[in-house]
N, C-alpha and C positions, 0 to 999 in steps of 0.2 A: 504494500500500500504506500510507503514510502515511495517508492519508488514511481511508483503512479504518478502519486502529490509532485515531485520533483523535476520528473525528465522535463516538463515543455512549459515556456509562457505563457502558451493557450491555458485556455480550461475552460472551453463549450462544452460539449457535453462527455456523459459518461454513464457506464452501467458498471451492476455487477450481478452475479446469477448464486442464489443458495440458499435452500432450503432450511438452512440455523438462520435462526436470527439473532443469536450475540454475532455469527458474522457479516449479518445485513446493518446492525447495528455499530459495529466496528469500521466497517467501510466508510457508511455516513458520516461517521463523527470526523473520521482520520481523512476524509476526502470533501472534504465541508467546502474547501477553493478550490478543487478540480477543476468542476464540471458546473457551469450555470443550470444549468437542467442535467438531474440524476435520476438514473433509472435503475427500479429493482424488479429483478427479473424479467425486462421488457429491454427490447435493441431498442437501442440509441439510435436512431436515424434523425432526430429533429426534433423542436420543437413542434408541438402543435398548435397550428395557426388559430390565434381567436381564444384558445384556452390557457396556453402556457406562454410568457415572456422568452423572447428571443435571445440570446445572448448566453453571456460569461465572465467569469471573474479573468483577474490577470488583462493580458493583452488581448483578448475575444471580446470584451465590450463591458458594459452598463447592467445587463439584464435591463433595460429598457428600450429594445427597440420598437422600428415604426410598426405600429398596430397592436400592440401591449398598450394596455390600460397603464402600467407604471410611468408611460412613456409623458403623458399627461400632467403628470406631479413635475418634469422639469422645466416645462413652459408658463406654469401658472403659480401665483403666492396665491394661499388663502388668506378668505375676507370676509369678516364677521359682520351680518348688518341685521341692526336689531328696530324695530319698529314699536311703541308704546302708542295704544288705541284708546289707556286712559288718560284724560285729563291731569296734568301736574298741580298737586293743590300746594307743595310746599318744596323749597328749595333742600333739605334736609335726607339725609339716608333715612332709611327706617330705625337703625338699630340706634341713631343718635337721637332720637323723639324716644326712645325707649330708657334711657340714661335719668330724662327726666325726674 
């Protein structure tokens, strides 16, 4: 696994096949920067479009490419807007009328 995690700058995708799962579990953990998309017991051929984000850690990208929902959060800041439909009767928080 080592050795996995090490050889390349990439780390798009990647699998691993086994019926233990301390070694489905060990893989995961030790191969966390591999692969942007990890697959267990299933071939790696890609991303799927619409459901999984594109990419990889290291030099293979973002995990946000075009047509990922992630891709969204780097083009946009959120924006809080709040709207009151009661009338303001006093300049005061509540909890300082409370002090009284």
């Amino acid at each position: 696994l080592q050795l996995c995690d090490n050889t390349s700058p990439y780390a798009l995708t990647g699998s691993i096949f086994s019926t233990c799962r301390y070694a489905v579990a060990t893989a995961n953990k030790l191969l966390r920067n591999a692969s942007g998309n990890f697959y267990i017991n299933d071939k790696c051929t890609g991303a799927v479009v619409g459901q999984q984000p594109f990419g990889g850690a290291r030099a293979s990208g973002t995990n946000d490419k075009a047509g990922a929902p992630l891709n969204l959060l780097r083009w946009v800041s959120a924006r809080t807007v709040k709207e009151n439909f009661v009338p303001i009767t006093t300049w005061k928080y509540p909890y300082l009328e409370q002090e009284k």
